[in-house]
Each structure stands twice: as C-alpha cells, then as structure tokens.
Backbone as CSV, one residue per row, in Angstrom:
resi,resn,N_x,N_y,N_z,CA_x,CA_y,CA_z,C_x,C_y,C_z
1,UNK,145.802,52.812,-42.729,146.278,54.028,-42.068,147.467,53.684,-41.165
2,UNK,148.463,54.630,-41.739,150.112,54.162,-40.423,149.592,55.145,-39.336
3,UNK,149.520,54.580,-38.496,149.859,55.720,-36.605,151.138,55.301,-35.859
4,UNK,151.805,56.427,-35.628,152.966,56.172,-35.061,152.342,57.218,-33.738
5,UNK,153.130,56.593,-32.666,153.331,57.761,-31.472,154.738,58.186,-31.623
6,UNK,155.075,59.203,-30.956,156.262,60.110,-30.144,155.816,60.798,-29.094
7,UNK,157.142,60.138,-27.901,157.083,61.178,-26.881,158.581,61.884,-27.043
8,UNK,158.419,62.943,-26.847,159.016,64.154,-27.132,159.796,63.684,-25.943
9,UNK,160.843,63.672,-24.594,161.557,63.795,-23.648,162.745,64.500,-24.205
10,UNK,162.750,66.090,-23.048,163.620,66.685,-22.809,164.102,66.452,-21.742
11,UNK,165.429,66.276,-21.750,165.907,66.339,-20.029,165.886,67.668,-19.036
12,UNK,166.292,68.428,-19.411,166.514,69.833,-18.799,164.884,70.191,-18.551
13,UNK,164.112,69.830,-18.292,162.447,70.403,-17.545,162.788,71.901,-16.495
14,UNK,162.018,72.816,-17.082,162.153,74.116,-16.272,162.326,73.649,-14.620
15,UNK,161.001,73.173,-14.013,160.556,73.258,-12.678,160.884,71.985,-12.258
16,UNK,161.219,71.113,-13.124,162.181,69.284,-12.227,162.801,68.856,-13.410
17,UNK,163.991,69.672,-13.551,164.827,68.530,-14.050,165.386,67.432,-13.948
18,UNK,165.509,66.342,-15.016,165.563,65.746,-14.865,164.229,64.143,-14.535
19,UNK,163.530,65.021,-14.470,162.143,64.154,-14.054,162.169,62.756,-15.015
20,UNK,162.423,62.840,-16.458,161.915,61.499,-16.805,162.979,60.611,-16.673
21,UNK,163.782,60.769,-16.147,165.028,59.776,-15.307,164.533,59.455,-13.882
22,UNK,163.437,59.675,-13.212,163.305,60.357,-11.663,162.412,58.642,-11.490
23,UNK,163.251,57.644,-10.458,162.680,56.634,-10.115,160.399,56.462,-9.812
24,UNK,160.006,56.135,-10.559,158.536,55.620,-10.303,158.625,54.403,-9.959
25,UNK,158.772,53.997,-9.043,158.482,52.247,-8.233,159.413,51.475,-8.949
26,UNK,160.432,51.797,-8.724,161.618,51.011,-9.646,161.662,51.294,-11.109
27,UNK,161.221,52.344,-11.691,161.125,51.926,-13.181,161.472,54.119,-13.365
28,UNK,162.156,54.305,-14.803,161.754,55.685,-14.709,160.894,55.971,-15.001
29,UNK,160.391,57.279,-15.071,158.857,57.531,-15.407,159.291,57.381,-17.006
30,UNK,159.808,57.688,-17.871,159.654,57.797,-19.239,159.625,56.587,-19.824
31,UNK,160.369,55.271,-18.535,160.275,53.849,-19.198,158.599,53.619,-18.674
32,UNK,157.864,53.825,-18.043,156.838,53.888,-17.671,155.454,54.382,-18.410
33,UNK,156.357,55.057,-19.349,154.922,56.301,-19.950,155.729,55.183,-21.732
34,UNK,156.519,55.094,-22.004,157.477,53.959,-22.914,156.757,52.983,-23.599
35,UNK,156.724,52.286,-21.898,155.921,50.847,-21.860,154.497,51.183,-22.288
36,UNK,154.054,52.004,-21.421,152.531,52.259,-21.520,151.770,52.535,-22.855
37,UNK,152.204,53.166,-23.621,152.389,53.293,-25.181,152.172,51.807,-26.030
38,UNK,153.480,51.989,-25.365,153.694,50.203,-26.323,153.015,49.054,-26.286
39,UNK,152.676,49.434,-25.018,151.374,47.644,-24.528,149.994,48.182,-25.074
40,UNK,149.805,49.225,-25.394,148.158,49.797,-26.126,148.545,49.005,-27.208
41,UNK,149.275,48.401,-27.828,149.293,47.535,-29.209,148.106,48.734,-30.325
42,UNK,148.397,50.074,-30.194,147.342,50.701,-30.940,148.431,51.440,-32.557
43,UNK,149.477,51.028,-31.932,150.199,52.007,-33.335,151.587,51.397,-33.702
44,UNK,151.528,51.241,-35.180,152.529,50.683,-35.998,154.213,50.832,-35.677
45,UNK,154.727,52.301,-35.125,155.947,52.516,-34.307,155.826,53.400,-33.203
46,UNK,156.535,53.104,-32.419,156.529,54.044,-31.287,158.048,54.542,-31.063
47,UNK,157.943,56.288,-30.962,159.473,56.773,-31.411,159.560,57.936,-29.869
48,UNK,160.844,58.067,-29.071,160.869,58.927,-28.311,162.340,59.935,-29.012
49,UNK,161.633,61.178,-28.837,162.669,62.250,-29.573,163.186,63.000,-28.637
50,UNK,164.704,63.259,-28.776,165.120,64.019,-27.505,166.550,64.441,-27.871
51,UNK,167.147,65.441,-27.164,168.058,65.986,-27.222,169.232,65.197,-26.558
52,UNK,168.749,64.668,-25.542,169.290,63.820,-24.725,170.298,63.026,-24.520
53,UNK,171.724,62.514,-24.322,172.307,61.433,-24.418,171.858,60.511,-23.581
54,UNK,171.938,60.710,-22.808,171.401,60.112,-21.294,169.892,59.129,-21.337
55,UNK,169.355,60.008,-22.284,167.662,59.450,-22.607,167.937,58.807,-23.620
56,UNK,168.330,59.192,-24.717,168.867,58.372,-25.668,169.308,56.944,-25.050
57,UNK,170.231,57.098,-24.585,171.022,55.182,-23.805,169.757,54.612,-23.163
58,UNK,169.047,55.481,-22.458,168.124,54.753,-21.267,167.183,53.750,-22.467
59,UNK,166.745,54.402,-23.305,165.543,54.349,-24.531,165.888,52.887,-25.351
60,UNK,167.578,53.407,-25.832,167.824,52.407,-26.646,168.048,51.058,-25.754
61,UNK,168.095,50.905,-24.188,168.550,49.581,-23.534,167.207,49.042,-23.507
62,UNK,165.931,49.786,-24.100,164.705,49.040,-23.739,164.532,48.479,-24.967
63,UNK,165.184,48.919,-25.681,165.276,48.204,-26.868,163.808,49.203,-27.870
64,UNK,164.246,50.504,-27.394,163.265,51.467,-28.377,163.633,52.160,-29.267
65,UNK,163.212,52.986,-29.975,163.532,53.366,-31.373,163.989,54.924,-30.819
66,UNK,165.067,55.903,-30.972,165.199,57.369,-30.707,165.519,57.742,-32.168
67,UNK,164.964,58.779,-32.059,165.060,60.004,-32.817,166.196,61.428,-31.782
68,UNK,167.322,61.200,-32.853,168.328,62.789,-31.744,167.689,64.101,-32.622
69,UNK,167.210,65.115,-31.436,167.090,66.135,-32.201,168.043,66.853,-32.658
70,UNK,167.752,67.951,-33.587,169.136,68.458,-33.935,168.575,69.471,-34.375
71,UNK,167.815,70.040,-33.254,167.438,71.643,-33.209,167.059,71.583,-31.671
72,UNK,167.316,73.088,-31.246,167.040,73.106,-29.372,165.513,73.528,-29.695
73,UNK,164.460,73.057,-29.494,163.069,73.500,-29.881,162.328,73.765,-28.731
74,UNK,161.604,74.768,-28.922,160.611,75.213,-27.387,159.340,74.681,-27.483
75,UNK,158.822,73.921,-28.258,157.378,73.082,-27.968,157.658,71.490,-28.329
76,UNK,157.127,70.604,-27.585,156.799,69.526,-27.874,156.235,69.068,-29.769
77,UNK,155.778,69.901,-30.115,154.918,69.550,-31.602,156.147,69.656,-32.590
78,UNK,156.992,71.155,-32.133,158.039,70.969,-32.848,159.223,69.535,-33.001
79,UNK,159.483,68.948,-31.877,160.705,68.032,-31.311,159.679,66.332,-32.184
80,UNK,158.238,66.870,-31.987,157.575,65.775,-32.859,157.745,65.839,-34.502
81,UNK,157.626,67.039,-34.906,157.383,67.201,-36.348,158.832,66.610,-36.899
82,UNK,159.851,67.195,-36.181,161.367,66.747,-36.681,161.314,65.523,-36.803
83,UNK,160.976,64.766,-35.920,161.186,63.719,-35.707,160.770,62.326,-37.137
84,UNK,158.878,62.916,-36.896,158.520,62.411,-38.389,158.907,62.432,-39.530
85,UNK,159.681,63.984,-39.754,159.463,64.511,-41.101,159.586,63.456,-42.389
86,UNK,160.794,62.128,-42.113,161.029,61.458,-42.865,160.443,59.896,-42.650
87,UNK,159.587,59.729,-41.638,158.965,58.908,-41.359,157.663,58.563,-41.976
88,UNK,157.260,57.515,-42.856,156.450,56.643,-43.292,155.283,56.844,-41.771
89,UNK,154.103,57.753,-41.975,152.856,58.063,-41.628,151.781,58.640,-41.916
90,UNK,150.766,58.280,-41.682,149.457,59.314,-41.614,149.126,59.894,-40.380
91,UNK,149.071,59.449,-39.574,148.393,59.837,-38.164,149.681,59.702,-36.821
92,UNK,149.933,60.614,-36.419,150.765,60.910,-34.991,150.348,61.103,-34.074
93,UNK,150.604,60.636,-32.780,150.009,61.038,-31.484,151.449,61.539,-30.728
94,UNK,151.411,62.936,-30.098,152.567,63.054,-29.045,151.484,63.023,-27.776
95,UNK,152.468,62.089,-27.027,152.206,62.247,-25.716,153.833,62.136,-24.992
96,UNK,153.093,62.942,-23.958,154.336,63.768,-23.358,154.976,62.879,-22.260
97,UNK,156.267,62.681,-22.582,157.314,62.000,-21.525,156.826,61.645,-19.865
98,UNK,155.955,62.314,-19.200,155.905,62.124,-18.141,154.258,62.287,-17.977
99,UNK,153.826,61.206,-19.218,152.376,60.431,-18.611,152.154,59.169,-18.430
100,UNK,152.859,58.512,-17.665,153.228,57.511,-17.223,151.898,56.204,-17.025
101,UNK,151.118,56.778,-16.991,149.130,56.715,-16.847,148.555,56.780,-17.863
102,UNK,149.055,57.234,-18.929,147.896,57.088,-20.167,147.209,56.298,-20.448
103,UNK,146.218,56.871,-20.855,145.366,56.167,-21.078,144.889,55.075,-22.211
104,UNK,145.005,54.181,-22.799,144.448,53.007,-23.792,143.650,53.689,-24.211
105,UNK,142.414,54.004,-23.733,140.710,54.566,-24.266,141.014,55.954,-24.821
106,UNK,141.800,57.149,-24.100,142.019,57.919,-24.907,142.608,57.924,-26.302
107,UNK,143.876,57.407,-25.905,144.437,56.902,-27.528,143.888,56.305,-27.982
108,UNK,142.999,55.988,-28.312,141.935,55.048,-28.924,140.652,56.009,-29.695
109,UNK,140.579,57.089,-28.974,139.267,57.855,-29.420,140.072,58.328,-30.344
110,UNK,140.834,58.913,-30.133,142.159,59.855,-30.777,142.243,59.130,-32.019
111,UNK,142.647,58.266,-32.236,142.780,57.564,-33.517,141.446,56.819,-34.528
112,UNK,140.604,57.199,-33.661,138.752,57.114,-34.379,138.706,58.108,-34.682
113,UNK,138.958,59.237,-34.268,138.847,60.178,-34.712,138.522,60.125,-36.518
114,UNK,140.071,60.172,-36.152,140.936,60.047,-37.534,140.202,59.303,-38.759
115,UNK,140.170,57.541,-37.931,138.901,56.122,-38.845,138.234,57.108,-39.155
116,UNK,137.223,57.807,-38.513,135.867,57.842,-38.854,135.934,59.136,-39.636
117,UNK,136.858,59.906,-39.736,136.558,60.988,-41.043,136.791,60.870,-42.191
118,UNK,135.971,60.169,-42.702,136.092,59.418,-44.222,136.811,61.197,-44.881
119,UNK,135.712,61.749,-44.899,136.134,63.037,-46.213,137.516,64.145,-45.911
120,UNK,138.084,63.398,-44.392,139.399,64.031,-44.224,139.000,65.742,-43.941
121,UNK,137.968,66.149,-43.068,137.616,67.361,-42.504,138.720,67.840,-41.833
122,UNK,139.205,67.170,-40.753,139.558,67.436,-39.583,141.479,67.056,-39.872
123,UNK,142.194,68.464,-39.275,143.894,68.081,-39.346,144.073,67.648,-37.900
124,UNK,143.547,67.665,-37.265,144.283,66.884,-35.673,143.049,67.128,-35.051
125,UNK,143.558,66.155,-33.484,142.556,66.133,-32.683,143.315,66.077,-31.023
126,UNK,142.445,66.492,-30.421,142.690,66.645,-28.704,141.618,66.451,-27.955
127,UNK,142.180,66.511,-26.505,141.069,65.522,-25.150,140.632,66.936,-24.830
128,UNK,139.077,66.844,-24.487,138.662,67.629,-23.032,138.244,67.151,-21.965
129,UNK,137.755,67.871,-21.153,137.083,67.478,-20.103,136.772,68.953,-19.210
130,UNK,135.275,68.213,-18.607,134.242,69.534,-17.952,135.347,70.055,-16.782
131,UNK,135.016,71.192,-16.667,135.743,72.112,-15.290,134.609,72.103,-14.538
132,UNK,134.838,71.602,-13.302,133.695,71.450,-12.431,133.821,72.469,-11.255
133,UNK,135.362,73.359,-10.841,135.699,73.965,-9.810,135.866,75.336,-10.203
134,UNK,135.521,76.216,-9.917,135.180,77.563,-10.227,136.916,77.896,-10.144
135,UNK,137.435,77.582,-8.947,138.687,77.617,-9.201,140.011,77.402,-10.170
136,UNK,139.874,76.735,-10.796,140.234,75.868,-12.066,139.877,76.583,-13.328
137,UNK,138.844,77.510,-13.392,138.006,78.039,-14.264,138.840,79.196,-14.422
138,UNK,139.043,79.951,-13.090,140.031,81.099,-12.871,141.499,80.747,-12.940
139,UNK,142.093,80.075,-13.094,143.364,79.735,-12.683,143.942,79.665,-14.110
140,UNK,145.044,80.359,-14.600,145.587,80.717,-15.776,146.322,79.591,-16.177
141,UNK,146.907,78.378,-15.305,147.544,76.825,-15.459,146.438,76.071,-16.242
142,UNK,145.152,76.432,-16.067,144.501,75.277,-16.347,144.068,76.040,-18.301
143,UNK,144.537,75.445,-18.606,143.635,75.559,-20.154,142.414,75.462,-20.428
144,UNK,141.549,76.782,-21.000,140.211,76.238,-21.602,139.964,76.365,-23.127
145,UNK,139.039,75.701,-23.262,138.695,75.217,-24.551,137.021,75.484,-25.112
146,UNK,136.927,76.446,-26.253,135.339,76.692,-26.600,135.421,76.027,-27.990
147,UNK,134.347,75.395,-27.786,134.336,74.277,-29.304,132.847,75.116,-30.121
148,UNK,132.617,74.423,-31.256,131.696,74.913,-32.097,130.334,73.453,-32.101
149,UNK,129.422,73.798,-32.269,128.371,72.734,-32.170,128.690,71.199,-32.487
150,UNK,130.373,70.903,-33.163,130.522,69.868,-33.837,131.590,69.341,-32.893
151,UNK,132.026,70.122,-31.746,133.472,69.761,-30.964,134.424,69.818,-31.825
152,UNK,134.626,71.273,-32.434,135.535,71.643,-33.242,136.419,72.612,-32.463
153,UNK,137.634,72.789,-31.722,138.042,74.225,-31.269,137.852,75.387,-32.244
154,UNK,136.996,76.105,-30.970,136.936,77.506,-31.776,138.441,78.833,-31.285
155,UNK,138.797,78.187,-29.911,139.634,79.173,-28.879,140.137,78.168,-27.872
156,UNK,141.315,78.506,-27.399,142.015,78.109,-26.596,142.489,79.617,-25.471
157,UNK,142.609,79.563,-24.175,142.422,80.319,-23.001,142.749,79.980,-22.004
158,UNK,143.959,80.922,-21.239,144.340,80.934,-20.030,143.376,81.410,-19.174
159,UNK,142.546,82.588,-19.534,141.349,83.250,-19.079,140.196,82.346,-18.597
160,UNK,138.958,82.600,-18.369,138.004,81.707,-18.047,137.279,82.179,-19.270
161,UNK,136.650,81.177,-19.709,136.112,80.873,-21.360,135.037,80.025,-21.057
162,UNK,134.264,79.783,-21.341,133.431,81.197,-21.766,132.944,81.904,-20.709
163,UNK,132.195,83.153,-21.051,131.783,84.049,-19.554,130.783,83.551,-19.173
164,UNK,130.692,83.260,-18.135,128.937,82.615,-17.755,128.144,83.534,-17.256
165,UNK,127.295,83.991,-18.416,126.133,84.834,-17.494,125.590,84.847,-17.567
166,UNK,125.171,83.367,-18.078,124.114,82.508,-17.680,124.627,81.021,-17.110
167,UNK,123.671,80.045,-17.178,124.254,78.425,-16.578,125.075,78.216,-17.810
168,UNK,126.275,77.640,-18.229,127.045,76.925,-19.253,128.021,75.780,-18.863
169,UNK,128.797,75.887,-19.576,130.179,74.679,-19.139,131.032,74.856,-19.571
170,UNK,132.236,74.861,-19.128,133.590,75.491,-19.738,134.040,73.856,-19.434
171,UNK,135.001,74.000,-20.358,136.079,72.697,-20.287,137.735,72.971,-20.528
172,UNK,138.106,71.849,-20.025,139.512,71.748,-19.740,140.073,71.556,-20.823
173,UNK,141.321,71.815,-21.435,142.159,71.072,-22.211,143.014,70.231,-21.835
174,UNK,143.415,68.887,-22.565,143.925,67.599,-21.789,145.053,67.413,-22.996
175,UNK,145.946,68.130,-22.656,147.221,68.504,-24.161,147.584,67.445,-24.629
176,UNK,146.730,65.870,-25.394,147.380,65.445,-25.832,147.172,65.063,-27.305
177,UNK,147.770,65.352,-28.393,147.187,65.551,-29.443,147.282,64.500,-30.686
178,UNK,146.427,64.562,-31.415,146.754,63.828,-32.480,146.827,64.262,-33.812
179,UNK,147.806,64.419,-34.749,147.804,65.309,-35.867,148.073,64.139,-37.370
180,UNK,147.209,64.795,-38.317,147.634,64.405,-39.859,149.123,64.656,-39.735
181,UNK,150.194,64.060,-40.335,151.260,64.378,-40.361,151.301,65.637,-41.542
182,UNK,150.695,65.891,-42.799,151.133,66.944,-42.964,150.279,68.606,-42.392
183,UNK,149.237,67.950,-41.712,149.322,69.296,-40.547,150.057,70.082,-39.324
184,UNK,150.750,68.687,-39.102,151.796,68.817,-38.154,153.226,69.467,-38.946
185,UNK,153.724,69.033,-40.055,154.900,69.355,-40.821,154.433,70.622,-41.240
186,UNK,153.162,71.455,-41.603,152.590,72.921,-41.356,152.645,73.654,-40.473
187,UNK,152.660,73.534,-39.197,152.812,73.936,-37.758,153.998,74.007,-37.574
188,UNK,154.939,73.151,-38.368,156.536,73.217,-38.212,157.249,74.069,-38.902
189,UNK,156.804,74.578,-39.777,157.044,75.233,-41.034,156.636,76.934,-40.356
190,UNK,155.692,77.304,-39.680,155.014,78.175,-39.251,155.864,78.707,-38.378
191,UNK,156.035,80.180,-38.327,156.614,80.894,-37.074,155.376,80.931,-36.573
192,UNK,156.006,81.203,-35.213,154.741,81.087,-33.535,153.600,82.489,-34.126
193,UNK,152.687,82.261,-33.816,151.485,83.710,-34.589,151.107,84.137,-33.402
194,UNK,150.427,85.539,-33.127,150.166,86.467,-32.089,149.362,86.105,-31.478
195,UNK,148.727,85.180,-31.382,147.626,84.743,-30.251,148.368,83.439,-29.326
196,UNK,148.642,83.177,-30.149,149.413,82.177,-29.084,150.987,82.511,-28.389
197,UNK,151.500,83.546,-29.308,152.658,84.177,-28.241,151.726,84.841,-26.925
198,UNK,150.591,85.651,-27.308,150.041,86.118,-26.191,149.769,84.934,-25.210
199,UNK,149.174,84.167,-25.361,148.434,82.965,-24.580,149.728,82.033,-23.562
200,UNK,150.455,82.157,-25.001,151.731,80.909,-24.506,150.671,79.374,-24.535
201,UNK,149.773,78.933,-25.585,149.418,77.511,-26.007,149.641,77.706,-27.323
202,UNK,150.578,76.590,-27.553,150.633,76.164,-28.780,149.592,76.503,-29.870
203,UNK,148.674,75.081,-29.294,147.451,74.778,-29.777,146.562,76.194,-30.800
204,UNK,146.785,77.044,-30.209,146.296,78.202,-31.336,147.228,78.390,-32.381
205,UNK,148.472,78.091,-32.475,148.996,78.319,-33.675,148.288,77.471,-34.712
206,UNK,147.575,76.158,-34.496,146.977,75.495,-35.315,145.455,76.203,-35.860
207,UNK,144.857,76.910,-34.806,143.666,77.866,-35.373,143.648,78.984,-35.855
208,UNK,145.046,79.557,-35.688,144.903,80.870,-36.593,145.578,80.650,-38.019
209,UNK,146.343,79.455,-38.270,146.407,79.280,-39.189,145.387,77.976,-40.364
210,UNK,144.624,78.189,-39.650,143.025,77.880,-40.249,142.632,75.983,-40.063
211,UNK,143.623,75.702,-39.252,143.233,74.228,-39.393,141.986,74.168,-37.944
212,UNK,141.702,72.459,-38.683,140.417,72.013,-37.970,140.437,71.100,-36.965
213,UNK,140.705,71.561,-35.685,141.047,70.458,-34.654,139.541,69.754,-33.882
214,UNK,139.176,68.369,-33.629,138.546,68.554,-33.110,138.690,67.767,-31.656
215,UNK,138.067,68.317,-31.043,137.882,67.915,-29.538,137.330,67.101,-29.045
216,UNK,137.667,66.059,-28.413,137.064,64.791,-27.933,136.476,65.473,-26.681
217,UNK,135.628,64.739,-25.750,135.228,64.621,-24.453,135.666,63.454,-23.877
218,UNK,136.656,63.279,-22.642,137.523,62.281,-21.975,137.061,62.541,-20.566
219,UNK,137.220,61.241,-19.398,137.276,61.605,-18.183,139.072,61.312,-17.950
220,UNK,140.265,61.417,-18.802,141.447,60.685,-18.669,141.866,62.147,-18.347
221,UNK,142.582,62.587,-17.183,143.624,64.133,-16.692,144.889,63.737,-16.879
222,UNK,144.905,62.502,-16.720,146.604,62.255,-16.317,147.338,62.419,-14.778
223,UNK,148.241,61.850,-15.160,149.247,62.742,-13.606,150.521,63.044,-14.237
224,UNK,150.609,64.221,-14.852,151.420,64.792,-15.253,152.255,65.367,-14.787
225,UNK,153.396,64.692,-14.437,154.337,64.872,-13.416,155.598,66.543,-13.610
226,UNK,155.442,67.565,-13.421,155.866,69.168,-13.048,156.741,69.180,-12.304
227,UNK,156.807,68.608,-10.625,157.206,69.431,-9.630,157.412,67.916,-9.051
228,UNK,158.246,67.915,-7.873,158.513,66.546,-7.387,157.367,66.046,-6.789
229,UNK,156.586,67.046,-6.042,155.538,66.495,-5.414,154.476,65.276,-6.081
230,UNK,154.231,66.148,-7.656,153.659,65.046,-8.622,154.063,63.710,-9.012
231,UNK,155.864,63.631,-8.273,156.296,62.078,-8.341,155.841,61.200,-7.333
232,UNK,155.851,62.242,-6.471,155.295,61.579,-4.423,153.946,60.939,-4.967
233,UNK,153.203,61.628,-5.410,151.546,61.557,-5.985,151.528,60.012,-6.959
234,UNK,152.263,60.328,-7.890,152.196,58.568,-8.849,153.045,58.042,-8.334
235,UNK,154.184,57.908,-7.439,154.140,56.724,-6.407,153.717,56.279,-5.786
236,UNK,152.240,56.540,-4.992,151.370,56.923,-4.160,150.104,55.601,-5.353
237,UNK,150.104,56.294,-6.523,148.874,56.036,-7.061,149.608,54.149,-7.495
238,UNK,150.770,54.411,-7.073,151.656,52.689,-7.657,151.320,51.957,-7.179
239,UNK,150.789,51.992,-5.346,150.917,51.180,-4.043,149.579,51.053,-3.972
C-alpha cells in the first residue's frame, strides 16, 4: 500500500494571514507541522500544495517536494485532490498547514484503518473525540459527529447532535482525514451538494454522495493555529 501525506498551505488565511510563515520558536509553523510529518517515517512521500510563491521557496529550501496549484480552490480536499491526481497512491492523509503538533498515533490509526479493511468497505477515514463541555456542544465552531454502531459517519453538524433527552455522548470532529485516492479524485469531480453548502463542512459532501467514512476515537485536538493568539498558545506549549 503507497501513503502519501499533503498539507495543503495557503498563504492568504481569512483571520491570520500569513500564519504558516508566522515564527514558532525559531522555526515557521508549516516547517514545523513539515518536519512533524516527515519524522512519523509513516508514509512513502510527503507533498505540501499551495498557491504560494513564498511557500513554495520556504518548502523547497527544506529540501521538500511542492505541488503549485493551478486552481484558486475553497477547501483543503480540493488543493489535495489536484495535487495527487497524477501521483502514484492508494491512501492520502491531508493534514492541515498549521498542525504543527500532530500527532504520530493519530496518523497511525488513520492508516490501520485503511491495513485492516481487507474487503475495501470504507473510502476515507477521520478523528473524533468526546465533547465533554455543554458549551462546545452548543457552539456552531465546534463540529459534531453521529456515527452508526460501526463508527461509520452517519452526519456531520454545526448544531448540537445528537439531542440528549436522555444520558448520551456527542463527539467532536478532529478534521483530519484520510482518503482512498479515488474517493478523494470523486469529491473533486463533485460540485459542493446542499447539505454541506448549508453546514459549510466539507465532510458531508462525502456522505451525500454515498461514501463510507469511518471514524476513529482519538484523545489528539491539536493546536490549530486561527488567530494570533493560537501562536502565543504553541509558543507557550514550546517552553
């Protein structure tokens, strides 16, 4: 089985541009989240795709592999799919430019996944984790996730999912995914479908057009760096 990663880095970020250029303890965060990838020794190439010149030079002085896009694309899965299309794979992981923290063990389940489905059930896979704060539950930032008895997504939700009215457990979504490459080159192929324009997550374009994602259980969140404050925070977590 080939596994390649891609991190997708855009420069222009709505709410901090510029971020994966943005110093982490001497290093940028994207050479940071780069490295971090690369020392998991878990996958055959590791490719960062970007529009970028700027990211482009930074990428290639580490002596890494870029992919230039050559479409302006509004999701990460898309800026991935391009990237593969002509790339020698089975299994892809995007993780996103500014997880500087990733995790080894996650990428690791992520790609068992994959090992262990001999009969090829399943087109991709993603992290959860329990919502423990009622707050979080309500809060339209945080993604939830209702799986089927097998940790299959059934729904993805800005809303609070499921209703509790009784004791249950809602869980988080932890956006980092792993796809068959030609489920992913399907998703690319696909205009955006009405549940997920409503929602604004991706991730449902993959369930309404009938594929089978399934859902891990992770304690890995990340520090997914948004807003500058989240740089203050993993400089913080450096020292």
């Amino acid at each position: 089985m080939r596994i390649l990663a891609v991190i997708p880095a855009r420069y222009e970020a709505q709410r901090f541009p510029g971020k994966l250029l943005a110093d982490l303890g001497g290093k940028t965060v994207l050479q940071r989240t780069y490295e971090a990838v690369k020392q998991t020794n878990l996958f055959d190439e590791v490719w960062v795709a970007t529009d970028s010149d700027v990211i482009d030079e930074h990428i290639k002085s580490l002596g890494g592999q870029v992919h230039r896009s050559q479409i302006n694309h509004d999701c990460g899965s898309n800026r991935v799919a391009e990237c593969i299309a002509n790339i020698d794979a089975d299994v892809v992981i995007n993780v996103q430019g500014d997880e500087p923290f990733i995790s080894t063990k996650a990428l690791s389940d992520l790609i068992n996944a994959f090992k262990n489905d001999h009969n090829k059930k399943i087109d991709l896979a993603s992290l959860m984790i329990p919502i423990d704060l009622k707050q979080d539950l309500d809060n339209p930032n945080v993604v939830k996730v209702v799986t089927d008895l097998e940790g299959r997504a059934l729904y993805f939700s800005r809303a609070a999912i499921p209703f509790m009215r009784n004791n249950g457990k809602a869980y988080r979504h932890v956006g980092i995914y792993a796809f068959r490459k030609a489920a992913l080159l399907e998703f690319y192929a696909q205009e955006p479908t009405p549940l997920e324009q409503a929602e604004k997550i991706e991730a449902i374009r993959y369930l309404e057009m009938g594929k089978v994602m399934q859902m891990l259980p992770t304690d890995f969140v990340g520090v997914g760096i948004d807003i500058p404050e989240d740089l203050v925070r993993a400089n913080q977590l450096l020292t």
